[in-house]
N, C-alpha and C positions, 0 to 999 in steps of 0.2 A: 725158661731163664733167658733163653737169647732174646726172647719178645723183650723184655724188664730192660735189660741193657741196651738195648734200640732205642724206646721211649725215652730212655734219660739221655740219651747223646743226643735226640731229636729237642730235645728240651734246652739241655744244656747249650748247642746252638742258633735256637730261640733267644735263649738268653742274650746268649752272645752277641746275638744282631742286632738285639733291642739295645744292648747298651751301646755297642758301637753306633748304631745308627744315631745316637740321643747324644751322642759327644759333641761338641763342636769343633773338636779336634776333626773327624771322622770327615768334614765338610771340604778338608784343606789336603786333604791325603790324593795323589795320584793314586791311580789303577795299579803303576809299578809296586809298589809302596806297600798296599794293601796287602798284594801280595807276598809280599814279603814278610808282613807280620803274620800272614796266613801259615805260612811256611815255619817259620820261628815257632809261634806258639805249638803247630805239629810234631816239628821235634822234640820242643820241652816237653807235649805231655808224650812221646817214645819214649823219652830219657826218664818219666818219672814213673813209666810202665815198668822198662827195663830195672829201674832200682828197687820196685817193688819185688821184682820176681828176684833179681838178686839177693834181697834180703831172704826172701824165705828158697831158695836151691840149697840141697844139701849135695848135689852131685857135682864132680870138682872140673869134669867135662863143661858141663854144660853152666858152671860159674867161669869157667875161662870166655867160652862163648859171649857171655852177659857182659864180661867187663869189656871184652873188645869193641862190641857194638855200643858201649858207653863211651869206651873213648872214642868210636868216631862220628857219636853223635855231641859230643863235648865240641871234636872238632868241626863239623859243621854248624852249629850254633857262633863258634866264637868265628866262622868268615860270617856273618851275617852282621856279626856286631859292629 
């Protein structure tokens, strides 16, 4: 199962580079820059990790946990804005 979920992230950043590289936005971006959307979209998919697994926790511990790491992945996303 961990091979399955390798290949798709292997993939999914395949993707990602083909489209980014095919932009012509992508030609005008600094190094700093890049980075930074690198960084952004990692936390978005955190954040959309974490709300996955908050939706399905039934333990009230480890929902406390999940919201905090949301808010401070909230709060690093909005310094990036």
């Amino acid at each position: 199962m961990a091979r399955g979920w390798e290949s798709k992230s292997v993939e999914e950043q395949i993707e990602a580079a083909e489209v980014g590289s095919s932009s012509p936005d992508a030609e005008h971006l600094t190094q700093a820059q890049i980075e930074l959307l690198w960084k952004k979209e990692g936390l978005q998919r955190s954040r959309a990790r974490v709300l996955r697994d908050l939706e399905h926790c039934h333990n009230t511990r480890y929902r406390e946990m999940l919201s905090a790491a949301l808010a401070g992945l909230d709060e690093q996303i909005s310094k990036l804005d």
